[in-house]
VMD Tcl script that builds the backbone (N, CA, C; Angstrom):
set m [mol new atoms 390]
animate dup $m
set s [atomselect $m all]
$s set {name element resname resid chain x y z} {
  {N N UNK 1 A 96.358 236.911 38.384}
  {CA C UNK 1 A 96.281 235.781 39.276}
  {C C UNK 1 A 96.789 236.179 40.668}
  {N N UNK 2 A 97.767 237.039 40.683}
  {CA C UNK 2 A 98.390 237.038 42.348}
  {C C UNK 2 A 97.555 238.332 42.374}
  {N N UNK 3 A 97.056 239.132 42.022}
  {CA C UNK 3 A 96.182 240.030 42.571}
  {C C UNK 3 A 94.943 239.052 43.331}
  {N N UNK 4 A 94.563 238.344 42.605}
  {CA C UNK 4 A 92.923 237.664 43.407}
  {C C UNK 4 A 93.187 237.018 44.627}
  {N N UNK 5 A 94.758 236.381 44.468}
  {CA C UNK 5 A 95.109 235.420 45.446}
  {C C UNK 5 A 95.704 236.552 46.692}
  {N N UNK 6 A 96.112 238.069 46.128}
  {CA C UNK 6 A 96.147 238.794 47.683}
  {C C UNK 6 A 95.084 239.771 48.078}
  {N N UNK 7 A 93.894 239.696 46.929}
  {CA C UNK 7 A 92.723 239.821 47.818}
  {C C UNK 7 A 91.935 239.252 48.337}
  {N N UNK 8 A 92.090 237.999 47.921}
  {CA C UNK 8 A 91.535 236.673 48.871}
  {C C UNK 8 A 92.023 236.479 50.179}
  {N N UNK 9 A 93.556 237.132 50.284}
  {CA C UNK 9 A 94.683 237.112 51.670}
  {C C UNK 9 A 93.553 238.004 52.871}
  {N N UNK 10 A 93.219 239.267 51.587}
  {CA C UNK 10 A 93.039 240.167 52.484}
  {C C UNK 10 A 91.661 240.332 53.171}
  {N N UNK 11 A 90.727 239.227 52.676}
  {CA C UNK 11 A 89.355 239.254 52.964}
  {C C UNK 11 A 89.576 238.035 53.807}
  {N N UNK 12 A 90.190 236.855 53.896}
  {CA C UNK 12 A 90.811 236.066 54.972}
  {C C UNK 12 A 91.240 236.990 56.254}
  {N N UNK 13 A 91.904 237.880 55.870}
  {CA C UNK 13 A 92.402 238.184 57.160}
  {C C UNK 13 A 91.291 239.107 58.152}
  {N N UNK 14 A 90.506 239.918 57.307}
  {CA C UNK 14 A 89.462 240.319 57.166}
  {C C UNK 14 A 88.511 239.908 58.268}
  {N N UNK 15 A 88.097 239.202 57.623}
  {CA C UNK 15 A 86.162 238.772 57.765}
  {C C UNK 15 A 86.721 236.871 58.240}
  {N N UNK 16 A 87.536 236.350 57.746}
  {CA C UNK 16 A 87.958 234.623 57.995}
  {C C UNK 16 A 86.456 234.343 57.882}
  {N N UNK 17 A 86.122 233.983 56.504}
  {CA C UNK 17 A 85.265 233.306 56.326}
  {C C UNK 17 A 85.934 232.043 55.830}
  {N N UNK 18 A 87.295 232.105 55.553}
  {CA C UNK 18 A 87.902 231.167 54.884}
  {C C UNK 18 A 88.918 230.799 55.761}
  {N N UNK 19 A 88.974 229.603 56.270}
  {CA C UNK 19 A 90.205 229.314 57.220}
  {C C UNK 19 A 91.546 229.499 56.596}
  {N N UNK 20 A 92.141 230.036 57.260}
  {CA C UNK 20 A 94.059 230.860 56.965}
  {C C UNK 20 A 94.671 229.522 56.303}
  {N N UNK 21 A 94.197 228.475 57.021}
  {CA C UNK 21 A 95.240 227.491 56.260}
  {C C UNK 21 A 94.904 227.042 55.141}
  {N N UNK 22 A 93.208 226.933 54.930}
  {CA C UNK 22 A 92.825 226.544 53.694}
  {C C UNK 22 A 93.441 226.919 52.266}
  {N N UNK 23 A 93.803 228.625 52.676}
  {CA C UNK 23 A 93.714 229.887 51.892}
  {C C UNK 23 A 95.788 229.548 51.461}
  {N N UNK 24 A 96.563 228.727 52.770}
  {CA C UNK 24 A 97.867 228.930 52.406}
  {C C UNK 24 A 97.905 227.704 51.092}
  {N N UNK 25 A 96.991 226.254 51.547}
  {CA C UNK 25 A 97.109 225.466 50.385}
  {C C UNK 25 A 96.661 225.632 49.338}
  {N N UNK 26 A 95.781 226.271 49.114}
  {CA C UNK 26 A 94.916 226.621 48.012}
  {C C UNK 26 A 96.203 227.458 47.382}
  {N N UNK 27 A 96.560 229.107 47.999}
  {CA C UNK 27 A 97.656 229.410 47.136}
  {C C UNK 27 A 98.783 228.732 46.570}
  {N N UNK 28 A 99.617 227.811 47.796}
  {CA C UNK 28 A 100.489 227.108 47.077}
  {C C UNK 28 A 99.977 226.158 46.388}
  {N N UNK 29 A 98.987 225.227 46.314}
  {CA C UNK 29 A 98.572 224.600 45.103}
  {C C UNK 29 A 98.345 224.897 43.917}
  {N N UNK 30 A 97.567 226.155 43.971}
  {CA C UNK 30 A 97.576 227.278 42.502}
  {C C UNK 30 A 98.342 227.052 41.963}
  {N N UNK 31 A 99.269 227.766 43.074}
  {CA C UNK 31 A 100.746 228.284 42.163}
  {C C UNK 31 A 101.261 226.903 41.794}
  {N N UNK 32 A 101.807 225.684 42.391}
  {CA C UNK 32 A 102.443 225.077 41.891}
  {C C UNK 32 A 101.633 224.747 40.374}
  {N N UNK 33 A 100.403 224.347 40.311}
  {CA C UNK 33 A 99.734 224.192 38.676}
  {C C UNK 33 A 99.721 224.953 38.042}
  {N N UNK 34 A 99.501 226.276 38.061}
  {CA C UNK 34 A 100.440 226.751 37.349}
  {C C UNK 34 A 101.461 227.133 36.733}
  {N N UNK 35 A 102.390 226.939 37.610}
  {CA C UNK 35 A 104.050 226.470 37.495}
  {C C UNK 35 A 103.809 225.437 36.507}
  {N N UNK 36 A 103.762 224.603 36.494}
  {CA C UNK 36 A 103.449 223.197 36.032}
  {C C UNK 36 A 103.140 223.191 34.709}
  {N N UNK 37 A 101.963 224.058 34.674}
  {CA C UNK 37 A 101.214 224.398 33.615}
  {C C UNK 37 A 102.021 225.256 32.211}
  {N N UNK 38 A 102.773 226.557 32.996}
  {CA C UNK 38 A 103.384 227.339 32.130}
  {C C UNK 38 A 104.675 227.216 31.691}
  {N N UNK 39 A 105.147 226.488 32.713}
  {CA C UNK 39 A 106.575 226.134 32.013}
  {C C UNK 39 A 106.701 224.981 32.495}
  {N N UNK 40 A 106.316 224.227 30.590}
  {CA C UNK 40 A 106.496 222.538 31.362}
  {C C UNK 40 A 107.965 222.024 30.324}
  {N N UNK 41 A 108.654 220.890 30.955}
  {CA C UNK 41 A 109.960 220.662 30.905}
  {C C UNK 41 A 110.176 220.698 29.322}
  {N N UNK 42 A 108.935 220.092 28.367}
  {CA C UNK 42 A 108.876 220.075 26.762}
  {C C UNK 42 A 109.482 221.046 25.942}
  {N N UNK 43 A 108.967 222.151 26.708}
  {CA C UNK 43 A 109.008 223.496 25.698}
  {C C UNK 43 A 110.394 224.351 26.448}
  {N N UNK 44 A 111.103 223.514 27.420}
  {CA C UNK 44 A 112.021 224.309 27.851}
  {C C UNK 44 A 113.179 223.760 27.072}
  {N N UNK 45 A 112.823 222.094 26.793}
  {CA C UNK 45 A 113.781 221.407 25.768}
  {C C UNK 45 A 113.036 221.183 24.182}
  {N N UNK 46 A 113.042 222.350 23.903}
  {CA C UNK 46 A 112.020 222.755 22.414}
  {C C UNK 46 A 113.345 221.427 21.400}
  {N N UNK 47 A 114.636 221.863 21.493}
  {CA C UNK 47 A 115.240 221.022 20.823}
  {C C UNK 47 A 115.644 218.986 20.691}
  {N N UNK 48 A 115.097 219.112 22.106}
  {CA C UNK 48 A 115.368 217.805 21.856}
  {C C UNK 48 A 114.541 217.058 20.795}
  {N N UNK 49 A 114.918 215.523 20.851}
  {CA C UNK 49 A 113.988 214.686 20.342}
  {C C UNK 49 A 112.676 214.577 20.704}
  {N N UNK 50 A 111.963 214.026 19.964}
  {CA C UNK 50 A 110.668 214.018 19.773}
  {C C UNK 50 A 109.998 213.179 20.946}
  {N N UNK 51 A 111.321 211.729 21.128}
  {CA C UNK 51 A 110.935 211.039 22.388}
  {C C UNK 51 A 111.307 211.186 23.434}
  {N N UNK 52 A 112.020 212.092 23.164}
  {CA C UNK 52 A 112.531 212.439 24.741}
  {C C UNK 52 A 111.113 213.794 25.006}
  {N N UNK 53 A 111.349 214.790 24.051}
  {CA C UNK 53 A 110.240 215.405 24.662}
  {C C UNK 53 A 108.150 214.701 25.247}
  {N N UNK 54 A 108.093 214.052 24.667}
  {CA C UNK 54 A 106.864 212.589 24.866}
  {C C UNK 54 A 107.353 212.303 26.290}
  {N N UNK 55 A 109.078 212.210 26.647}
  {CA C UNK 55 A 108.565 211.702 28.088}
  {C C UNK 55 A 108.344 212.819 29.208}
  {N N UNK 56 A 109.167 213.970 28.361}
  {CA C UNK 56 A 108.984 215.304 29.979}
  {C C UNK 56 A 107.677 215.667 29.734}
  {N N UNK 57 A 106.631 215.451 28.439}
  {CA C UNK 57 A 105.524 215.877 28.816}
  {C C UNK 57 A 104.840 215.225 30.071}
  {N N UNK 58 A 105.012 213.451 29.556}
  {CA C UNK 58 A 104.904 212.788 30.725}
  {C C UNK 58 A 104.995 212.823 32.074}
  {N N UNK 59 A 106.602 213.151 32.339}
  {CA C UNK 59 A 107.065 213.513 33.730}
  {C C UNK 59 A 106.205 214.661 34.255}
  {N N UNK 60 A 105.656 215.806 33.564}
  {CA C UNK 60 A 104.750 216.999 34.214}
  {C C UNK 60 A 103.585 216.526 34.418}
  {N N UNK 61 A 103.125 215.562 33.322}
  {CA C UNK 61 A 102.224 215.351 33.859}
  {C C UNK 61 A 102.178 214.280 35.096}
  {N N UNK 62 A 102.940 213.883 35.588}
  {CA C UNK 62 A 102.868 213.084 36.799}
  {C C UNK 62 A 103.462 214.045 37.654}
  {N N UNK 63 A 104.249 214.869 37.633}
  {CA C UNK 63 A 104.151 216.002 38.868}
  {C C UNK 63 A 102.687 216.503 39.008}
  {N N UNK 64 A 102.034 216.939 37.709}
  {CA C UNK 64 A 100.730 217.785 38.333}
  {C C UNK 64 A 99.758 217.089 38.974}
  {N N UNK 65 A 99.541 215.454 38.127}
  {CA C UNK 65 A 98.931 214.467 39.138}
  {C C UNK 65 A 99.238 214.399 40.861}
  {N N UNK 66 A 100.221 214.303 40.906}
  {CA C UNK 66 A 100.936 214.282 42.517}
  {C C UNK 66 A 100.649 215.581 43.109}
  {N N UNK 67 A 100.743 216.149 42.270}
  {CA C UNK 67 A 100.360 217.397 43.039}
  {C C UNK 67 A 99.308 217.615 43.925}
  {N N UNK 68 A 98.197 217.841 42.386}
  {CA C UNK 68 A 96.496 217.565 43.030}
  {C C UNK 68 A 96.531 216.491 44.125}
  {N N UNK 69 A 97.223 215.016 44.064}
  {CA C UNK 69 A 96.806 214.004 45.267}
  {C C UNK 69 A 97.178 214.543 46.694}
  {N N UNK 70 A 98.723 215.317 46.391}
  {CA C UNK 70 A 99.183 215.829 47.792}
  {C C UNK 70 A 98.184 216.904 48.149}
  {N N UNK 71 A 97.875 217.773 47.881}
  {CA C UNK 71 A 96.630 218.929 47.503}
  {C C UNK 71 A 95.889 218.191 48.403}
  {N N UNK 72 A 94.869 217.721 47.628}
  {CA C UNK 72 A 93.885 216.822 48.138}
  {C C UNK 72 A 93.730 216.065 49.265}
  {N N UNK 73 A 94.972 215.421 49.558}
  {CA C UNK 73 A 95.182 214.643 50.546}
  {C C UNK 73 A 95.369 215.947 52.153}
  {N N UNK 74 A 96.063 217.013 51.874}
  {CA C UNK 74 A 96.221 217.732 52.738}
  {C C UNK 74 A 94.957 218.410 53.438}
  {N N UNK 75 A 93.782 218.392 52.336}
  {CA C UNK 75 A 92.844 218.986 52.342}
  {C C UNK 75 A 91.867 218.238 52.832}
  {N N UNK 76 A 91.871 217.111 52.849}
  {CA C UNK 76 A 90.910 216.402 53.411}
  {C C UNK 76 A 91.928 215.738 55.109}
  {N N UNK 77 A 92.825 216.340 55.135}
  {CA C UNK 77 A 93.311 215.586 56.406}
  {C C UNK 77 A 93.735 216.801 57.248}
  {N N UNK 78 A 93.420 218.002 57.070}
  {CA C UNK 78 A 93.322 219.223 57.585}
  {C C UNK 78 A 93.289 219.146 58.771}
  {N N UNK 79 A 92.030 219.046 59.289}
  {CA C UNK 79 A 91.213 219.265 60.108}
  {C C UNK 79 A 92.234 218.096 61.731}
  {N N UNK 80 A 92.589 217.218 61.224}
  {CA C UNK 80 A 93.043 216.661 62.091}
  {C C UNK 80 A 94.396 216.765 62.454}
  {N N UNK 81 A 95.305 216.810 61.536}
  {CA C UNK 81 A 96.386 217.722 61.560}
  {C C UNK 81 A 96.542 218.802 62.805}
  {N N UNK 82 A 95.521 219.522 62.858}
  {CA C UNK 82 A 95.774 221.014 63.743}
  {C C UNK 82 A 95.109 220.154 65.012}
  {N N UNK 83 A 94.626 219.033 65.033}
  {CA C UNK 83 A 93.872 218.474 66.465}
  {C C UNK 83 A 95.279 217.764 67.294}
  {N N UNK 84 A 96.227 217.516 65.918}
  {CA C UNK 84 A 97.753 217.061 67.194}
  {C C UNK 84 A 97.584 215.569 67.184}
  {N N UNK 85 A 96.823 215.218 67.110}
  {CA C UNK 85 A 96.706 213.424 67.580}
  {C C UNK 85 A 96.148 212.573 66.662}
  {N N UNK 86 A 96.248 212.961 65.445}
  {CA C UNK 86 A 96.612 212.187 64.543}
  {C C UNK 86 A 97.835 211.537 63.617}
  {N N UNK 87 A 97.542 210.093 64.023}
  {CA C UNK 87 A 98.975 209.139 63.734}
  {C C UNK 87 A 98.647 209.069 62.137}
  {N N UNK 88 A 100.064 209.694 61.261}
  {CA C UNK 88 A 100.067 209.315 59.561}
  {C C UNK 88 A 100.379 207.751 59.904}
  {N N UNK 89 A 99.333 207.274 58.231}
  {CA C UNK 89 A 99.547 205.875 58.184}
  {C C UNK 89 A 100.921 205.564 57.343}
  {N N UNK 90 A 101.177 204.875 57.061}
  {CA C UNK 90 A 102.163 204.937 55.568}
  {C C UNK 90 A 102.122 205.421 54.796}
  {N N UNK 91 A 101.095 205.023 53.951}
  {CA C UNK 91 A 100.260 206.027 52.727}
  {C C UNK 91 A 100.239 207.489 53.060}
  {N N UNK 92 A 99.795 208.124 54.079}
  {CA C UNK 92 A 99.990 209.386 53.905}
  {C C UNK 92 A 101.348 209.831 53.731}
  {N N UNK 93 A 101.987 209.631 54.583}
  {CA C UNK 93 A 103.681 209.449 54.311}
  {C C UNK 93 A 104.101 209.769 53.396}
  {N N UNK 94 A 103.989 208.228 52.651}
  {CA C UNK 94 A 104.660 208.362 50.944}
  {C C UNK 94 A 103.682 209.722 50.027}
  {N N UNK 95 A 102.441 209.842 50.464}
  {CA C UNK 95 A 101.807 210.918 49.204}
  {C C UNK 95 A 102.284 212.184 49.957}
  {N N UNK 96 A 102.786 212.696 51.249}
  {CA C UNK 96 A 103.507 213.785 52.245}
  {C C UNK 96 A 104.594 214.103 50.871}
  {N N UNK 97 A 105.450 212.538 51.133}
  {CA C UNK 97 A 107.072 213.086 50.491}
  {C C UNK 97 A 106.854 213.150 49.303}
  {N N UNK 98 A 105.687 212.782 48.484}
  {CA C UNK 98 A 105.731 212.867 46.818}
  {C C UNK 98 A 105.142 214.563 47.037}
  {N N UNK 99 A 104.786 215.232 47.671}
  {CA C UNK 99 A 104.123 216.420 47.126}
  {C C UNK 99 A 105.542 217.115 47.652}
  {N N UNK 100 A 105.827 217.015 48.869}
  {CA C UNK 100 A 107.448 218.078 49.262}
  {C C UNK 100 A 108.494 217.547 47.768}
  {N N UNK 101 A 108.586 216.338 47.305}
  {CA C UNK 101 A 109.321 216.287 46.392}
  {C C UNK 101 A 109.430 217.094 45.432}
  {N N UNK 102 A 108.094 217.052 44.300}
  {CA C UNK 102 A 107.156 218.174 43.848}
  {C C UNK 102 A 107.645 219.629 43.997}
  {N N UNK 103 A 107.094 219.908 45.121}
  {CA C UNK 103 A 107.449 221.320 45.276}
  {C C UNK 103 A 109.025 222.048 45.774}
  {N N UNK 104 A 109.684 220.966 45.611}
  {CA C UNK 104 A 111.234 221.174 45.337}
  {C C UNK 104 A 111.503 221.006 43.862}
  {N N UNK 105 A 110.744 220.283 43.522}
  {CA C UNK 105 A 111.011 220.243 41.707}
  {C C UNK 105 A 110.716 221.460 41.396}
  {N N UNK 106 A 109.546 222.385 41.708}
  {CA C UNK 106 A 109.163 223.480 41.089}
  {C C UNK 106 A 109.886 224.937 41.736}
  {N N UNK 107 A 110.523 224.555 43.114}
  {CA C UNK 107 A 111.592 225.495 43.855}
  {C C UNK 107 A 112.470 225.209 42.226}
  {N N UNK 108 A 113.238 224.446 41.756}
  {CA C UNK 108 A 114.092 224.200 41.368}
  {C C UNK 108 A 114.116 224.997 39.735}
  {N N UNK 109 A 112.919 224.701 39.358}
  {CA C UNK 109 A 112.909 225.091 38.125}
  {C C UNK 109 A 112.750 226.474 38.065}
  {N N UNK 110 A 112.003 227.285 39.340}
  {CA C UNK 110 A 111.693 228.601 39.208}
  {C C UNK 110 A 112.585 229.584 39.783}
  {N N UNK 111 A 113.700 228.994 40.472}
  {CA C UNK 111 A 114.767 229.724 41.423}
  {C C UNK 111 A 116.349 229.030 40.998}
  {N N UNK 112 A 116.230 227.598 40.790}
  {CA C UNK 112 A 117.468 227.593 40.816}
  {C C UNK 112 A 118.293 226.216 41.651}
  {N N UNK 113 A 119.174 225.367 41.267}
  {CA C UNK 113 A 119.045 224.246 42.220}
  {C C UNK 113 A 119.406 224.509 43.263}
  {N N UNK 114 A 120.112 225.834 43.743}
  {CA C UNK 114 A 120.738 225.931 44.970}
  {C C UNK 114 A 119.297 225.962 46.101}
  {N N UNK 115 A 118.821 227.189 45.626}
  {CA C UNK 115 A 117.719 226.957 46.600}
  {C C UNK 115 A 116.635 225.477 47.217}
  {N N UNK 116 A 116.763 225.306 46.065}
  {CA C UNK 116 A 115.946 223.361 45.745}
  {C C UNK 116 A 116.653 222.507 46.581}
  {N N UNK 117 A 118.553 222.798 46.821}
  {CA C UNK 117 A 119.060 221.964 47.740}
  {C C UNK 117 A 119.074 222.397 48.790}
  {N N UNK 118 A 119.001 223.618 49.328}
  {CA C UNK 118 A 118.953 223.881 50.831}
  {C C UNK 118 A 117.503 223.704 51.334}
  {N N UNK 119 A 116.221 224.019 50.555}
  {CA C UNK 119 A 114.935 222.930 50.746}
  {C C UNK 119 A 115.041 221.650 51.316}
  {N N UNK 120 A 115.582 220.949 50.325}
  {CA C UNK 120 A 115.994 219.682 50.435}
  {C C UNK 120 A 116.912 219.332 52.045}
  {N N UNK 121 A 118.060 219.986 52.283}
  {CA C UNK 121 A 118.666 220.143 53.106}
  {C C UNK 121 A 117.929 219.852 54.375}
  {N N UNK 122 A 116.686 221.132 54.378}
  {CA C UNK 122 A 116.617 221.060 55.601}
  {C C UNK 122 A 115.490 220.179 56.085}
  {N N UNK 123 A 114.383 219.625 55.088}
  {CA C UNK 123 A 114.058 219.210 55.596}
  {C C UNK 123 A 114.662 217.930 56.366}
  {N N UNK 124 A 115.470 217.116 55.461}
  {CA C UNK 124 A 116.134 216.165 55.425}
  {C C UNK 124 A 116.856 216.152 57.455}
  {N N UNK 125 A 117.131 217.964 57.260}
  {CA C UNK 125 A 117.824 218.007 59.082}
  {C C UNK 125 A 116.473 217.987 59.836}
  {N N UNK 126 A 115.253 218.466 59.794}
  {CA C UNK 126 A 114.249 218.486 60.453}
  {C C UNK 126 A 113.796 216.954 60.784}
  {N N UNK 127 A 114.096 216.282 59.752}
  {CA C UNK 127 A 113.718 214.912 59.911}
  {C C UNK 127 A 114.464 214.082 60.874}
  {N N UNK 128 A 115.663 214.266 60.486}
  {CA C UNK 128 A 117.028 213.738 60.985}
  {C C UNK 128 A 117.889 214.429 61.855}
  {N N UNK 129 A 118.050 215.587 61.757}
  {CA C UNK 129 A 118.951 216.273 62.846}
  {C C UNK 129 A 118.589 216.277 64.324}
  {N N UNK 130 A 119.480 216.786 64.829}
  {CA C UNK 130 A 119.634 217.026 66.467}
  {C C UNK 130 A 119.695 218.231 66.795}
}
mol reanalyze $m
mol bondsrecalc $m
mol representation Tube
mol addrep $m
């Protein structure tokens, strides 16, 4: 998988038949479904109960849902994004912070919470800081 995804880098950088940014969401979207995919919260809690595991299947599967929407949503709002003068409505907003949420969940599970909180951190200062 990361072989195709860094010869896809390298024929992007290449020939750009594929716009650079297309190529950055597409990888991090991959990757996060697959993340998602291979280590989902169930089988990391092989011991729990039966209903508790029923709900982390659940919970992944509403990360990977959110995922694809943030995905999607980025992908179809691309184009205007890089034009500068497009105002987010609300809705984009809230599906913005459900996919950064997301991909601090999967910082978290694959690195560690420290890293997941200085993520967290900064965007939180980018938003808010001075």
């Amino acid at each position: 998988m990361s072989l195709v995804i860094a010869a896809l880098a390298i024929y992007v950088t290449g020939i750009a038949l594929v716009d650079e940014g297309m190529l950055r969401i597409g990888a991090v979207g991959l990757a996060g479904i697959v993340m998602i995919l291979s280590d989902p919260l169930a089988l990391r809690h092989a011991a729990a109960t039966r209903r508790l595991r029923s709900l982390l299947w659940l919970l992944d599967g509403l990360l990977l849902a959110t995922f694809v929407l943030s995905i999607v949503w980025f992908l179809r709002t691309y184009e205007s994004l890089w034009e500068g003068l497009y105002i987010l409505p609300q809705s984009d907003l809230y599906i913005a912070l459900a996919g950064a949420a997301v991909v601090i969940e999967l910082t978290r599970r694959a690195f560690g919470p420290v890293l997941a909180g200085l993520c967290a951190l900064a965007i939180v200062y980018g938003m808010f800081g001075t």
